[in-house]
BAFI-984351 format. One record per residue (C-alpha): x, y, z; residue in one letter. Coordinates in steps of 0.25 Angstrom, whole numbers, padded with zeros to 4 digits, always signed. Layout:
XYZA;...
//
This chain:
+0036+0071+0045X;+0034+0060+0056X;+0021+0062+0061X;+0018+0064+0046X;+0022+0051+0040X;+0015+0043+0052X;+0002+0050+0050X;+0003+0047+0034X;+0004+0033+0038X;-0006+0033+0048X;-0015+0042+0038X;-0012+0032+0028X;-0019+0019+0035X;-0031+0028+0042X;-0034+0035+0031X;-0047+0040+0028X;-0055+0047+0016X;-0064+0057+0017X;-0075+0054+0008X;-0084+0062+0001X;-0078+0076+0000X;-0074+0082-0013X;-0061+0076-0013X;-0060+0063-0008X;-0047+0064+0004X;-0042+0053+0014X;-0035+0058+0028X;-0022+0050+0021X;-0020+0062+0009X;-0025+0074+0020X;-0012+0069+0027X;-0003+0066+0016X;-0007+0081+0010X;-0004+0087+0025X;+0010+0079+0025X;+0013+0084+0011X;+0008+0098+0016X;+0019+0098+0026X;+0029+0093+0019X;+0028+0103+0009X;+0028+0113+0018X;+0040+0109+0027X;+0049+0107+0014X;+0046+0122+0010X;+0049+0126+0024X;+0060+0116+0026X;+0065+0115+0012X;+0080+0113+0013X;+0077+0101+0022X;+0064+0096+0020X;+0063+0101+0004X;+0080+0092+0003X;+0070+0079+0009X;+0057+0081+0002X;+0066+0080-0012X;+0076+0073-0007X;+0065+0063-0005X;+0060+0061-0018X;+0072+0056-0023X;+0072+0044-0014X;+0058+0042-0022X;+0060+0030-0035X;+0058+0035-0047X;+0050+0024-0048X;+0040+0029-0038X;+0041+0043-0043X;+0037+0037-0058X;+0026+0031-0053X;+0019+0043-0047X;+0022+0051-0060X;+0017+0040-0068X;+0003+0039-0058X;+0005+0053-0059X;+0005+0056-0074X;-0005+0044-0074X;-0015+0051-0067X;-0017+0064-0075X;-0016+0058-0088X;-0027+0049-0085X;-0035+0060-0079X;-0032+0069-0092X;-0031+0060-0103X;-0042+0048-0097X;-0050+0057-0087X;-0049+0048-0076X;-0046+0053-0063X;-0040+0040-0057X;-0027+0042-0058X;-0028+0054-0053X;-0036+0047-0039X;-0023+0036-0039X;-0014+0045-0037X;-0021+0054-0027X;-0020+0042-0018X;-0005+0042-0021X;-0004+0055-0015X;-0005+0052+0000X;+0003+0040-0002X;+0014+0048-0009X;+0017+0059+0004X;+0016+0050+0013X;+0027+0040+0004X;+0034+0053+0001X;+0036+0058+0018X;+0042+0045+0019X;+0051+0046+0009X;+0054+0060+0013X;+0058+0055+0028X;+0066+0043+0022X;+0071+0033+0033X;+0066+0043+0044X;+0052+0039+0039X;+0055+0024+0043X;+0052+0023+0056X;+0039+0032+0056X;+0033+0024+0045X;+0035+0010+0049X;+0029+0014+0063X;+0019+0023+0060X;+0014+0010+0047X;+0015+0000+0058X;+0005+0009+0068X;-0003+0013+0059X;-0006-0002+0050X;-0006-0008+0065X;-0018+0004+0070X;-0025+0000+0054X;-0023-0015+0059X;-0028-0013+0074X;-0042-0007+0066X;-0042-0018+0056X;-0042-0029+0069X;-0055-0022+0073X;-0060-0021+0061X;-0059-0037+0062X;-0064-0041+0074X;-0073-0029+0076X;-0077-0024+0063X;-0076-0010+0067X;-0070+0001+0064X;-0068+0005+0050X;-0063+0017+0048X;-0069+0018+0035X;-0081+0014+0026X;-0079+0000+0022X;-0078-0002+0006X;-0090-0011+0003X;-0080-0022-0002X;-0074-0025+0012X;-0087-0031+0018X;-0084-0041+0005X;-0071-0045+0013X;-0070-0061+0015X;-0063-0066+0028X;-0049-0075+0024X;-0057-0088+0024X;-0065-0083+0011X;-0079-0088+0015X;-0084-0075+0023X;-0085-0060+0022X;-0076-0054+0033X;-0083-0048+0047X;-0078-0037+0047X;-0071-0031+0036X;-0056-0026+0039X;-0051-0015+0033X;-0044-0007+0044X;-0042+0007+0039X;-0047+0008+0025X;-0060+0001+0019X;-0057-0013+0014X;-0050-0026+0018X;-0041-0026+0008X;-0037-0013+0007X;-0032-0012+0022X;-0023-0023+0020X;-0016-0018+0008X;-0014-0006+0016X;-0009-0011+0027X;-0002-0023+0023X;+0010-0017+0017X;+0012-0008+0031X;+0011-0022+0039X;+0023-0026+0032X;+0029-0014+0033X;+0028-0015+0047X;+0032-0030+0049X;+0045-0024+0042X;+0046-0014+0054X;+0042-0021+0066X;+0054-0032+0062X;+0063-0021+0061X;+0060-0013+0072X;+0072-0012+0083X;+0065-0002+0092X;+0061-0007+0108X;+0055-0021+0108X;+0041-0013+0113X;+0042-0004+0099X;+0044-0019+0093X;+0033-0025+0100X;+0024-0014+0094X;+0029-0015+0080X;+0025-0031+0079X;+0012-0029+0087X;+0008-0017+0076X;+0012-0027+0064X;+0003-0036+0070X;-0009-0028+0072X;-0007-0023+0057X;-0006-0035+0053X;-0016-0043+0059X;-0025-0031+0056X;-0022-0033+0041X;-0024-0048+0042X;-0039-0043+0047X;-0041-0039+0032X;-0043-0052+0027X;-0037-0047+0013X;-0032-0061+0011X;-0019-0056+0001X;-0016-0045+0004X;-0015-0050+0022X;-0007-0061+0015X;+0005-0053+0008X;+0005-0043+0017X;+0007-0055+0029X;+0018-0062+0021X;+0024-0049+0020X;+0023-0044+0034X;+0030-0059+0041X;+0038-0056+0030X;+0044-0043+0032X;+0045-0046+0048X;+0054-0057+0046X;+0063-0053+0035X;+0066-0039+0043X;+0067-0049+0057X;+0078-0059+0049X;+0084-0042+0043X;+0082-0049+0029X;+0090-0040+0020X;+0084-0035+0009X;+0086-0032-0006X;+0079-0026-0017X;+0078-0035-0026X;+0074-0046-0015X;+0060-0038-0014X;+0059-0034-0029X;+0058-0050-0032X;+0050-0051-0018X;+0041-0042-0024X;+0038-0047-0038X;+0039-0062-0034X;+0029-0060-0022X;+0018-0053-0033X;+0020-0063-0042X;+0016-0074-0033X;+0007-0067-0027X;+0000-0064-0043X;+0002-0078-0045X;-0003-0084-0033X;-0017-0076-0034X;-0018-0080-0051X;-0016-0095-0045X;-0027-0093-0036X;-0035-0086-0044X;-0034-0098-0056X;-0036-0109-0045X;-0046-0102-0034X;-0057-0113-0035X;-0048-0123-0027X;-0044-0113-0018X;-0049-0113-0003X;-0060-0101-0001X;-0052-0093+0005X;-0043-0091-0006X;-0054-0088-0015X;-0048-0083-0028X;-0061-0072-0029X;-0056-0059-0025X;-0044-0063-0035X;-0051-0065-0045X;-0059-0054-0042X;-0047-0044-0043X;-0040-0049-0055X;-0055-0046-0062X;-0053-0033-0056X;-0039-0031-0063X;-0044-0038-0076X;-0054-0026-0077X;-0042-0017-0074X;-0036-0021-0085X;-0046-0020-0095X;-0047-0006-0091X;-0034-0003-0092X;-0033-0009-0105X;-0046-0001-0112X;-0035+0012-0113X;-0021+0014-0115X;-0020+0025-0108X;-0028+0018-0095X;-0015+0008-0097X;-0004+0020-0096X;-0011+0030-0086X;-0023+0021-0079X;-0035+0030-0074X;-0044+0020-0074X;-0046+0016-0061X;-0063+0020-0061X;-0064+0013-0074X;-0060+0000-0069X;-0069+0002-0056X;-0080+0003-0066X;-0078-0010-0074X;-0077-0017-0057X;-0092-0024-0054X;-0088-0022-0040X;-0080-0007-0041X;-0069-0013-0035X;-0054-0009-0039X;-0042-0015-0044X;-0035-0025-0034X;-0021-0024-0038X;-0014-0011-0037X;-0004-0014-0049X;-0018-0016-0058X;-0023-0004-0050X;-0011+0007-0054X;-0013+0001-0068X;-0028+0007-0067X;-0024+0020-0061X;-0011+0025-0066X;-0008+0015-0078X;+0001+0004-0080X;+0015+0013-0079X;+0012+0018-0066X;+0007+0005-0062X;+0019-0003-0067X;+0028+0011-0059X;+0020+0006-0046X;+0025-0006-0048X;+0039-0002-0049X;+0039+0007-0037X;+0035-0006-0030X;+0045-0014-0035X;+0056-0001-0032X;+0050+0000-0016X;+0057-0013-0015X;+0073-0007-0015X;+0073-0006+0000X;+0085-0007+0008X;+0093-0020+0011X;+0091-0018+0026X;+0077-0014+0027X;+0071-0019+0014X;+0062-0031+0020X;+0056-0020+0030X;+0046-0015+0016X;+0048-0024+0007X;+0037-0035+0009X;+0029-0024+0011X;+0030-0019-0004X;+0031-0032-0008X;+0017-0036+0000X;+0009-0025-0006X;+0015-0027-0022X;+0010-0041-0019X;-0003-0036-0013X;-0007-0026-0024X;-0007-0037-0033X;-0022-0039-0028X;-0024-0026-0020X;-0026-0010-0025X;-0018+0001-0018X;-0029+0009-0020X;-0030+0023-0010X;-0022+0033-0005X;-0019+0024+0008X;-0013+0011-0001X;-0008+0020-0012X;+0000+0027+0001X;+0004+0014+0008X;+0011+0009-0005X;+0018+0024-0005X;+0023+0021+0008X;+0029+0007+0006X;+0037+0013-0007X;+0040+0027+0003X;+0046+0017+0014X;+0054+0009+0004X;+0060+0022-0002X;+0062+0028+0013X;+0068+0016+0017X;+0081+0016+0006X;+0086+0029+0014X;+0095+0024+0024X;+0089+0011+0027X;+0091+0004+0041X;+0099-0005+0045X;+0093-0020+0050X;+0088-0019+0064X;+0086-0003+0063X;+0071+0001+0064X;
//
């Protein structure tokens, strides 16, 4: 279960798809599918132990989380039935990776810990050391870059980037939403960490290769949250800050609506902005949305049970998707299951009193970042699986201040 859990993490950052075959599959799912393989098969060998932990397990699971995926679920095949689109059906396929992997963490409880915290900060620190070449290199990418990276402007707003960054998936913007929240995820670890001063030393020289390799992105909001959110994790877990629910439930809420405000602000006064705050990709996105919502609006059932992702594509000069993932689950499963996503977000937040601030900015950093960023893909759909996994494996037992 060990080597399992670090190779679906590792599997979940270097992913690759093979393209053109008949059925379109990334090494991610080939090993999730393996992992759920074995695990089947160990419960019907082992069934009193491992069949007690496998269902055990699920009841650890919210019912909030277990909601949403009957909703996105039921969503799914009524809009392939009764609408005939097959995008639902594609959103959830991407779930599925995300889901074993979410669901052998779960199953390990606190055991999973350790292994996932290490195995997060060597393998976003690996992703950032590829970015950093990326950078000053330009070279090499693992994959063929999307046309929309080259399109990339530098900090300043003036010029196109060099060399585009996009570390282990296609686009800028992309890899930092990917990594971003694991960054912080690994601030919360390397300030918590009690091991040997050298096993220190390597924890805060990984969070800084990650994260300067995320910084290489240049994607100018999403770098910006999950920054904030990384100094901040380290030096509430250095001062053993305890934490409370409803401390990061109004963190959360509070932070995207400052973060919506802030960007409508901008967006209404951009002309007397300096160039590099340019409200244009803004503005850009909330057209994007706009186009969402007529779409959604053209059908009552595209309001209950989504399936129009394709339809939006269609109506988007430059095929470009939605940029919030909130508008997107809208799209693809409907406004129920967008509004159950939501709440599973909000539910990952009751973490424990002594630990809390080790995750808790990174939810909150990506609930913020997805106000202008999809989630779209198996790798994202699984990263966001793994923040609620950690959270749920981290109210069994939870460690005391100052244990690893």
């Amino acid at each position: 279960m060990r080597a399992l859990t670090v190779l679906l993490v590792a599997a979940m950052i270097f992913d690759y798809r093979f393209e053109g075959t008949a059925a379109s599959i990334s090494v991610f799912e080939i090993v999730a599918s393996a992992g759920a393989g074995a695990l089947i098969l160990s419960i019907l060998a082992r069934w009193r132990r491992t069949g007690r932990t496998f269902f055990g397990s699920a009841g650890k699971i919210p019912g909030a989380m277990w909601a949403y995926f009957l909703l996105a679920a039921s969503s799914a095949v009524f809009a392939a039935v009764g609408m005939r689109s097959l995008d639902g059906f594609q959103a959830f396929r991407e779930m599925i990776a995300g889901i074993i992997l979410a669901g052998i963490v779960i199953m390990r409880g606190r055991g999973a810990r350790d292994d996932v915290y290490w195995s997060v900060a060597l393998v976003v620190a690996l992703a950032g050391a590829l970015a950093l070449m990326q950078y000053m290199l330009g070279w090499p990418y693992l994959h063929p870059l999307h046309e929309h990276a080259y399109f990339k402007y530098a900090v300043g707003g003036v010029e196109l980037v060099r060399h585009p960054v996009v570390g282990s998936i296609a686009h800028p913007n992309a890899f930092a939403v990917l990594i971003g929240p694991l960054v912080v995820m690994s601030a919360g670890h390397a300030a918590s960490w009690k091991g040997s001063r050298g096993s220190r030393i390597l924890l805060w020289c990984l969070l800084a290769i990650a994260l300067a390799g995320m910084m290489a992105t240049q994607a100018k909001m999403a770098v910006l949250v999950f920054t904030v959110a990384a100094f901040a994790t380290g030096w509430l877990v250095t001062r053993r800050a305890r934490y409370s629910t409803s401390s990061g439930r109004v963190t959360v809420i509070v932070a995207v609506l400052l973060f919506t405000a802030t960007l409508i602000s901008v967006v209404a006064f951009g002309r007397d902005l300096p160039l590099y705050l340019s409200p244009a990709t803004l503005i850009e996105r909330a057209l994007l949305n706009s186009t969402a919502i007529e779409v959604l609006n053209q059908s009552p059932l595209r309001l209950a049970f989504g399936g129009c992702v394709q339809a939006v594509l269609a109506l988007t000069p430059t095929g470009l998707g939605v940029h919030n993932e909130y508008m997107s689950q809208c799209i693809k499963f409907g406004i129920p299951t967008a509004v159950m996503f939501c709440v599973c977000m909000y539910s990952a937040l009751n973490l424990p009193a002594s630990t809390g601030w080790r995750l808790a900015p990174a939810l909150i950093a990506i609930c913020v970042v997805l106000v202008v960023e999809s989630a779209a893909g198996v790798q994202h759909q699984a990263m966001i699986l793994l923040l609620w996994a950690c959270a749920i494996a981290s109210r069994e037992h939870p460690a005391e201040p100052g244990e690893a």
